[in-house]
C-alpha positions in Angstrom: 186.6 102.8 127.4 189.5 105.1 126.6 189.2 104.4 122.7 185.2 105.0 123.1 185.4 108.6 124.4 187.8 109.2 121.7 185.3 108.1 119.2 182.5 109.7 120.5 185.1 112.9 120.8 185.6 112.8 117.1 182.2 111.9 115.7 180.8 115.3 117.7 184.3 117.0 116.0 183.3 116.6 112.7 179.2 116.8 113.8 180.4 120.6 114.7 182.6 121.3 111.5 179.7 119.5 109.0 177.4 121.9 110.9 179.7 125.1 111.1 180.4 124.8 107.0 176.5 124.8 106.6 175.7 127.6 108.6 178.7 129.5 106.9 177.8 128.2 103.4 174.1 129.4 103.8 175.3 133.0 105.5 177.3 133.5 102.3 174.6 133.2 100.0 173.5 136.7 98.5 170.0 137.6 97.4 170.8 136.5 94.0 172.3 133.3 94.9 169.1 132.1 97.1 166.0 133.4 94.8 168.7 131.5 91.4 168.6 128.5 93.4 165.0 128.1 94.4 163.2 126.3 91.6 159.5 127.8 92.7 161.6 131.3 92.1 162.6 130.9 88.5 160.7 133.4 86.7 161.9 136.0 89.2 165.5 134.9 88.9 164.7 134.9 84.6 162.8 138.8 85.2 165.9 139.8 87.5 168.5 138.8 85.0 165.9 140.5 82.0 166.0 143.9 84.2 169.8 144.1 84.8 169.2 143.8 88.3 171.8 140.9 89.2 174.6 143.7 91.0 171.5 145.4 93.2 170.7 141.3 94.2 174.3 141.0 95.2 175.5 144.0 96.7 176.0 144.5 100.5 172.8 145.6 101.0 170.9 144.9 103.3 167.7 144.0 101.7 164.0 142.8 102.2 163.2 141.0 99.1 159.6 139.9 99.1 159.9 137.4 95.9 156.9 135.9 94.2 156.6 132.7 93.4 156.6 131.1 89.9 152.6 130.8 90.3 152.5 134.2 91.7 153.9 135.4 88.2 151.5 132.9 85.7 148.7 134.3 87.3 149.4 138.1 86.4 146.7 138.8 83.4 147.3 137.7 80.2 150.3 138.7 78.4 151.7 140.9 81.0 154.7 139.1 82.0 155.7 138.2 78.2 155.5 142.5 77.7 157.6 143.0 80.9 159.7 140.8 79.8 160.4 142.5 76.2 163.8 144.3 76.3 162.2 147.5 75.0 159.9 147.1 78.4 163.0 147.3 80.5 162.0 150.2 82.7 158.4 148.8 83.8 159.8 145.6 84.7 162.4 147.2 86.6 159.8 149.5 88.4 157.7 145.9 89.1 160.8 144.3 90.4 162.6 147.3 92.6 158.5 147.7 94.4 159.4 144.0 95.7 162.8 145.3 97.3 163.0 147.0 100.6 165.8 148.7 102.0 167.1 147.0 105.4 166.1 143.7 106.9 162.5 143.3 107.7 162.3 139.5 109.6 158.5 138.6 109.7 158.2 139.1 113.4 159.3 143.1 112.7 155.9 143.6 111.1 153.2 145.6 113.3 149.9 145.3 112.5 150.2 147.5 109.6 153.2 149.8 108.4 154.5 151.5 105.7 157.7 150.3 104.0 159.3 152.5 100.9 160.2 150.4 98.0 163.4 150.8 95.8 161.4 151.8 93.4 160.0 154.8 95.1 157.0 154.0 96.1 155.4 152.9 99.6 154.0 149.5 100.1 151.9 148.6 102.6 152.7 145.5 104.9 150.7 143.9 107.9 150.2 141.6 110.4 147.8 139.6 111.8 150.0 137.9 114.1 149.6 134.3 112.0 150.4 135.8 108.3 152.1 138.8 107.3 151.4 140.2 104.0 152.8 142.9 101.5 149.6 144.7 99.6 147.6 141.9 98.7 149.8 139.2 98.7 150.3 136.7 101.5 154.1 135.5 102.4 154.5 131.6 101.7 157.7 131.6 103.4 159.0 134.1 105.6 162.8 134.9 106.4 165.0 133.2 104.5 168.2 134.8 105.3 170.5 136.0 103.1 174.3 137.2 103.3 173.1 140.8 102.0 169.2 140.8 103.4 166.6 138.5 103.9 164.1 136.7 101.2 160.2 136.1 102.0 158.6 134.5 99.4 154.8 136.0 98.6 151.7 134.0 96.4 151.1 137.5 94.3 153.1 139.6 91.8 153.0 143.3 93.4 153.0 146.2 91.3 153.7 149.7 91.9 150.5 152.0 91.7 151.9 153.6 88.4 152.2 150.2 86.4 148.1 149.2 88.7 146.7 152.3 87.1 148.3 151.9 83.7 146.9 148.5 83.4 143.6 149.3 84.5 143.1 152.1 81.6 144.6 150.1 79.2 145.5 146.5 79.3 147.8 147.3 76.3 150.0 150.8 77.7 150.8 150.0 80.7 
């Protein structure tokens, strides 16, 4: 019986250290880290890395990173992502990006019924509540709080974009 506890002692040992590393492993993980190692996040990760924004994705922060999906991004209009993507297009990708990032940590269950939340980039963005979905502007988050050593990571169905890029495109689909 004596050798039976001591089993049972050392199986629920290393149980609590496998389970300790994970938890510790996963807290470590930066913004950059998480959204670089999600494979429906790719495109972000690829328009991250185009806009020089890898150090912003790493730092302390915190941040509230609403990140769209690989879909999200294919079904911007035609051409847009390939001219945000451009190097000489660096600043309006940057402005696209930075109106997905929130200063702080905004957990789903935060969210009112509507609020206000200013954007990196400047701007205000507009997220609600409906007590089953929470969604920023238009777009509805897939997967809500994926946490983050620096912030948190929800992961939205749309590409957002600041009202200056919105009203560029819709004068001209080319100058935006």
């Amino acid at each position: 019986m004596n050798l039976f506890k001591r089993a049972i002692n050392l199986f629920t040992l290393a149980l609590v250290l496998i389970l300790s590393f994970e938890v510790k492993a996963q807290e470590e993980t930066n913004i950059l880290e998480l959204t670089s190692e999600t494979e429906t996040l790719s495109t972000l990760a690829t328009a991250v890395e185009a806009a020089d924004l890898e150090a912003t994705f790493q730092s302390e922060g915190p941040y509230t990173v609403f990140a769209p999906t690989n879909e999200a991004f294919e079904n911007l209009p035609e051409g847009v992502l390939n001219e945000l993507l451009k190097p000489e297009n660096k600043e309006k990708l940057l402005a696209v990006l930075t109106y997905h990032v929130v200063p702080g940590e905004v957990m789903s269950d935060d969210v009112t019924k509507t609020m206000k939340a200013k954007t990196i980039q400047g701007s205000n963005a507009s997220i609600k509540s409906n007590g089953e979905s929470v969604m920023i502007e238009n777009a509805e988050v897939v997967k809500a709080d994926m946490d983050a050593s620096n912030g948190v990571v929800h992961v939205i169905d749309e590409v957002i974009l600041p009202p200056s890029i919105k009203k560029a495109l819709n004068s001209s689909k080319s100058d935006y």
